[in-house]
C-alpha positions as CSV (number, residue, x, y, z in Angstrom):
1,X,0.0,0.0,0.0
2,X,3.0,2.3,-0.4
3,X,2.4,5.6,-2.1
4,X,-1.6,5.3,-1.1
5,X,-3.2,8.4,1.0
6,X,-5.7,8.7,3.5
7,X,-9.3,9.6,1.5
8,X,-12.0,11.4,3.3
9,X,-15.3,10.3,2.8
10,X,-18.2,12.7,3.3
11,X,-21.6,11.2,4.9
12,X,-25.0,12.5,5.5
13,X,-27.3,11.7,8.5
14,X,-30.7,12.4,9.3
15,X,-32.8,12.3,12.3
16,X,-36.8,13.0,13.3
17,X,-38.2,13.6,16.5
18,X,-41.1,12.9,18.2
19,X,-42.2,16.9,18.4
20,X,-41.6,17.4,14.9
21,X,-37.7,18.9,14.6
22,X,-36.2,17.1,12.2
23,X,-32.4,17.2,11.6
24,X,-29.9,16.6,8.7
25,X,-26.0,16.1,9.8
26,X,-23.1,16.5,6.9
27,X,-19.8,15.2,8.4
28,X,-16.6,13.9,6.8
29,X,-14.7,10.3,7.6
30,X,-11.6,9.8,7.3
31,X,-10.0,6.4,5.6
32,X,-7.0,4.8,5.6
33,X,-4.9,3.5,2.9
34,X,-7.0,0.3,1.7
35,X,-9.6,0.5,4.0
36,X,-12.7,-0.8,1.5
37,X,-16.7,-0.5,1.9
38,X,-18.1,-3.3,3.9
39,X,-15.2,-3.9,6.2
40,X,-15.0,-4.1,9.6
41,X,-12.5,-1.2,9.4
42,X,-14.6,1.4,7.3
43,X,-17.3,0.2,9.6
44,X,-15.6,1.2,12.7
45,X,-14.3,4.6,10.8
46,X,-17.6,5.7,10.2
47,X,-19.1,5.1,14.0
48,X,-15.9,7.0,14.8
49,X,-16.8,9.7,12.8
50,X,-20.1,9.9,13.9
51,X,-19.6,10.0,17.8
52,X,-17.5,13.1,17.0
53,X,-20.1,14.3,15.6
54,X,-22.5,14.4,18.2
55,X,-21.2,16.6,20.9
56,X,-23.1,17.4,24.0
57,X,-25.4,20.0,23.0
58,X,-26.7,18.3,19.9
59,X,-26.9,15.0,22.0
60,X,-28.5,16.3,24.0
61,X,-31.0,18.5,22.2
62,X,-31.6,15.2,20.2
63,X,-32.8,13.7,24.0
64,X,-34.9,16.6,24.6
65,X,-36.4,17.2,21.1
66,X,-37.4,13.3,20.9
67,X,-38.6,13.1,24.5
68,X,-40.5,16.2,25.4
69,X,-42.8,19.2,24.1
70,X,-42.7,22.7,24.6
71,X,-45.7,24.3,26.2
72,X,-47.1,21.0,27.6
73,X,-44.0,20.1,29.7
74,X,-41.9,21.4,32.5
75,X,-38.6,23.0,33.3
76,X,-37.4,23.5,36.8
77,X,-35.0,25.7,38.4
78,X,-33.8,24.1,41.7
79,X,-31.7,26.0,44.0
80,X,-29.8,26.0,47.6
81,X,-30.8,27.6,50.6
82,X,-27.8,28.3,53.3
83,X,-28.9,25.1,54.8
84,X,-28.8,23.4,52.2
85,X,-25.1,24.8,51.1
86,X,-24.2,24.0,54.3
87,X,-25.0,20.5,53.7
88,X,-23.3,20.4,50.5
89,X,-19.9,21.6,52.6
90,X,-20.3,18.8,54.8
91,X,-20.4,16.2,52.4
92,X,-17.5,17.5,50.7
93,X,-15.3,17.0,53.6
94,X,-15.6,20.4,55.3
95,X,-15.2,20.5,59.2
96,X,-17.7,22.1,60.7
97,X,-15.4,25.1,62.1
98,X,-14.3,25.6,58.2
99,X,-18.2,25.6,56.7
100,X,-18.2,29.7,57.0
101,X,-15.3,31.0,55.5
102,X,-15.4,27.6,53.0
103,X,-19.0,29.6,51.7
104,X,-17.7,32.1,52.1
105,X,-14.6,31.4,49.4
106,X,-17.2,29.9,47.2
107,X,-19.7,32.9,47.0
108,X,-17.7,35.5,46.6
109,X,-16.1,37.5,43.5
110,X,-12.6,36.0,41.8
111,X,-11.1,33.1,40.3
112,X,-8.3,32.2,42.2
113,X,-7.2,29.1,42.4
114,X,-8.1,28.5,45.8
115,X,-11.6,29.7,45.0
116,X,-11.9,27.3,42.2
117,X,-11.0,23.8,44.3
118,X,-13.9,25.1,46.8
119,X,-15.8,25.3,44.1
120,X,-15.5,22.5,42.3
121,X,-15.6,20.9,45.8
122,X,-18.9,22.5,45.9
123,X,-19.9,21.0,42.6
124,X,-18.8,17.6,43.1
125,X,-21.0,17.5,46.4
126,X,-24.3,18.9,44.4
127,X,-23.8,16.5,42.1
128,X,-24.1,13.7,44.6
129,X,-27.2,15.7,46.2
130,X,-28.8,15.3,43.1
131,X,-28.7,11.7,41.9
132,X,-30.3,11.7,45.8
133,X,-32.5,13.6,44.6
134,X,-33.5,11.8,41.9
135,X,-33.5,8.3,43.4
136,X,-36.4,9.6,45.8
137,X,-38.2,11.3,42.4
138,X,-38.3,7.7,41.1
139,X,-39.6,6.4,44.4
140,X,-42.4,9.2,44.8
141,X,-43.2,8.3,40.8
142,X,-43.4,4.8,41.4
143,X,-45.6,5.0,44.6
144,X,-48.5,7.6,42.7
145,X,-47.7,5.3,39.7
146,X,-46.5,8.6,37.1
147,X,-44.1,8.0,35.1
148,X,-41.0,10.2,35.1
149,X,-38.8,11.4,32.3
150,X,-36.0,13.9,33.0
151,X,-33.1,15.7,31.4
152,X,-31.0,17.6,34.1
153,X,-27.2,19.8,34.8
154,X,-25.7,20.8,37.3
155,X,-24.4,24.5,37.1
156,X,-22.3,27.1,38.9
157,X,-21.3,29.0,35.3
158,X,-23.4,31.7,33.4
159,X,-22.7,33.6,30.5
160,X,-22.4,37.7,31.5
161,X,-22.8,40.5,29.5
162,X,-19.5,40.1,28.0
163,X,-20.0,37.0,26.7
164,X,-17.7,35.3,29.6
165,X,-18.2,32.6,31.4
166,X,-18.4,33.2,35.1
167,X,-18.6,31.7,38.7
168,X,-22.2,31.7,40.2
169,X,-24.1,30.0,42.9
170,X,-24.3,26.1,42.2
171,X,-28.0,25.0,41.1
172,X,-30.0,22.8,38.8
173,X,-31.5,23.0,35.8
174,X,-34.0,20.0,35.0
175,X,-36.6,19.3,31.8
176,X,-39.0,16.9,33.7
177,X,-42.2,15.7,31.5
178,X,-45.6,17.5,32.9
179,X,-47.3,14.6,34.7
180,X,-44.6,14.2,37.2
181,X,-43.3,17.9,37.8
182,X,-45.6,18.6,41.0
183,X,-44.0,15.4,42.4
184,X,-40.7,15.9,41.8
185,X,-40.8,19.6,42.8
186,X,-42.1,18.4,46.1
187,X,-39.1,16.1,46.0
188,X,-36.4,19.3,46.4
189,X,-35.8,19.9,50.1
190,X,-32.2,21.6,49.6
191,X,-33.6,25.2,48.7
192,X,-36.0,26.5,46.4
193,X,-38.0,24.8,43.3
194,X,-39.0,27.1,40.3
195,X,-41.0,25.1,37.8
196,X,-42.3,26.7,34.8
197,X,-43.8,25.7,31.4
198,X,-40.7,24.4,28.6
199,X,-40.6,27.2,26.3
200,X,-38.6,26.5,22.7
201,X,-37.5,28.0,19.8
202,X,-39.5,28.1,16.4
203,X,-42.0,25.6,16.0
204,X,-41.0,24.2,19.5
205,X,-37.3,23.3,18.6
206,X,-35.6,22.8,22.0
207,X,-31.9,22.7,20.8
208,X,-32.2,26.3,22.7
209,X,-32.8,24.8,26.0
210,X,-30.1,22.6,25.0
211,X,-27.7,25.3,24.7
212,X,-28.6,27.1,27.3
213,X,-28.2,24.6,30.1
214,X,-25.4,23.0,28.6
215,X,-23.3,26.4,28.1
216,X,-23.6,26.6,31.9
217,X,-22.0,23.2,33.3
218,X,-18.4,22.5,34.1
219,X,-16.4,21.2,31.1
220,X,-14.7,17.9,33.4
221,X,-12.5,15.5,30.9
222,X,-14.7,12.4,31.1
223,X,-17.8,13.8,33.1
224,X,-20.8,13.5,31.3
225,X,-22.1,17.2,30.8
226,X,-25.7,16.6,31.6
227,X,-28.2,13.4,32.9
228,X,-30.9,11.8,30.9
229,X,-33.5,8.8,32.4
230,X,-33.0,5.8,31.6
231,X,-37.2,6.2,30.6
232,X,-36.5,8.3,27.5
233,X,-36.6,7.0,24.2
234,X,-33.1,7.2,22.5
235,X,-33.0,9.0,19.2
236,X,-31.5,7.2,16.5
237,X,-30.9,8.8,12.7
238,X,-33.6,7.4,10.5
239,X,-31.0,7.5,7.0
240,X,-27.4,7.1,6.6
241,X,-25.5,7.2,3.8
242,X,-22.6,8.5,1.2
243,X,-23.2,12.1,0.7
244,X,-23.0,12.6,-3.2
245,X,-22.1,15.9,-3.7
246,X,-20.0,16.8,-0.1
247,X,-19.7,20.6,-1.2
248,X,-23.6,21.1,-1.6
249,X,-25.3,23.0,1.3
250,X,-27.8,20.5,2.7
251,X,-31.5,21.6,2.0
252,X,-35.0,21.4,3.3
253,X,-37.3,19.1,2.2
254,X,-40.4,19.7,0.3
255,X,-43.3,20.7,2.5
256,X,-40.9,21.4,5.7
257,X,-40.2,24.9,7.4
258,X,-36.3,26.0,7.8
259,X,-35.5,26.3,10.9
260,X,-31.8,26.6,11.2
261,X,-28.6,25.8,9.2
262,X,-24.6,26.3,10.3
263,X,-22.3,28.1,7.7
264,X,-21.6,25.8,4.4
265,X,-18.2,25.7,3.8
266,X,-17.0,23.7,1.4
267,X,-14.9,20.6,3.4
268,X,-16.7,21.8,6.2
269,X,-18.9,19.9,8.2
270,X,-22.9,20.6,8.1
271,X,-26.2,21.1,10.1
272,X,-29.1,21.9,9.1
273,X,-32.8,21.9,11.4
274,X,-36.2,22.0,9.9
275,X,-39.7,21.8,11.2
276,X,-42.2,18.4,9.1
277,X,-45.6,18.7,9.7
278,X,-47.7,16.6,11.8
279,X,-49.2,15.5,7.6
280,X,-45.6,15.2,6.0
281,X,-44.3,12.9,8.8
282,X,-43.3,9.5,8.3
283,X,-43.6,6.2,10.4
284,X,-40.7,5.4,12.0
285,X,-38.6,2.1,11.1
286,X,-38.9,-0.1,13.5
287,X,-34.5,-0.5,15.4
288,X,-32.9,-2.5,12.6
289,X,-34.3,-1.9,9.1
290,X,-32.5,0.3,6.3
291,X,-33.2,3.1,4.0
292,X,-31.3,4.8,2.0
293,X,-30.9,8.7,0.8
């Protein structure tokens, strides 16, 4: 195979969610030198490509698109009271003696380093409160027999004015499906709940949610960036195949309403998001079956 080169292979995938936002990815995959169609090795090439893909705000917007509807269900705000910071202290390790000027180091104004390991201390710990949290969700669910479906971060980050990201009071940001929000906001005994109705983007696209409570969690090598249920239905891309022309913007289909598409660069990757009408939808394949573009 002397003299071959690597060869980039562009592909196209495209997904459909339950609410309607549909979603077309353009993404290239790189080969090596005799790597054929059909192989193992182009096989394991392309999944590579395609987990790279799918960062954590699209992942994620994917969960909450396929799993959830804006205007019909809920998004809570759960926060600490002193008590309940104080409790977060003590299960990070912090003597009793330390708990006041610990807080106090946490809350206040700067990034130094010492501020930060408090901090993340402080993090870590609400982290552990809430899968707590959530365990006695499931048990309240399962008692009054609701089901319960939930997306949630955890946050001590914002975006200011200046488009920086900055230190703020740890909380929780959760996207909890409408039957079971009372329940689960009677669940919170750390602070203060704030449930309101899911609000989205055009035609109820929630990759803005998305955005907006991922942009505000810790970026930790390894650490998953926010928690889905094990309840929600995975999105899976309906059609996968060999784009045919890799330099052609991708485009909406007939009888669909844009809703947003990234730059098209030629050799650039490609994402495009479009609204189908509850009349231009199709059945989905059962896990399994093929179709091609």
């Amino acid at each position: 195979m002397d003299g071959q080169e690597q060869r980039v292979e562009w592909r196209i995938q495209k997904w459909a969610y339950n609410n309607g936002i549909c979603e077309s990815t353009k993404y290239p995959v790189v080969l090596e030198p005799g790597v054929r169609e059909g192989t193992r090795r182009y096989q394991r090439a392309v999944d590579r490509a395609a987990k790279n893909d799918r960062e954590s705000v699209r992942e994620c917007a994917r969960s909450l698109n396929n799993n959830f509807t804006a205007g019909q269900d809920s998004y809570i705000t759960l926060d600490y009271s002193k008590e309940g910071l104080r409790r977060l202290a003590k299960r990070a390790g912090v003597p009793e003696n330390g708990t006041d000027s610990f807080l106090a180091s946490v809350l206040s104004e700067g990034e130094s380093p010492e501020q930060e390991d408090d901090r993340l201390m402080l993090y870590l710990s609400a982290e552990t409160e809430a899968a707590n949290f959530i365990k006695r969700c499931h048990r309240a669910c399962r008692k009054a027999g609701v089901e319960l479906r939930y997306v949630y971060v955890t946050s001590d980050r914002k975006i200011d004015k200046s488009g920086e990201r900055v230190p703020v009071r740890v909380h929780h940001h959760l996207v909890v499906n409408r039957e079971a929000a009372e329940i689960v906001s009677r669940c919170w005994t750390a602070g203060g709940s704030k449930p309101r109705v899911l609000k989205g983007g055009n035609y109820g696209d929630l990759t803005p949610t998305a955005e907006y409570m991922i942009e505000q969690v810790r970026d930790i090598p390894g650490k998953k960036r926010y928690h889905p249920s094990r309840t929600l239905e995975k999105p899976e891309p309906y059609r996968e195949d060999k784009s045919k022309n890799p330099d052609a913007p991708l485009r909406v289909p007939p009888g669909c309403e844009f809703i947003w598409r990234s730059e098209a660069y030629a050799g650039r990757p490609q994402v495009l998001r479009y609204y189908r009408p509850p009349e231009k939808r199709r059945k989905k394949k059962r896990k399994g079956s093929k179709a091609s573009l």
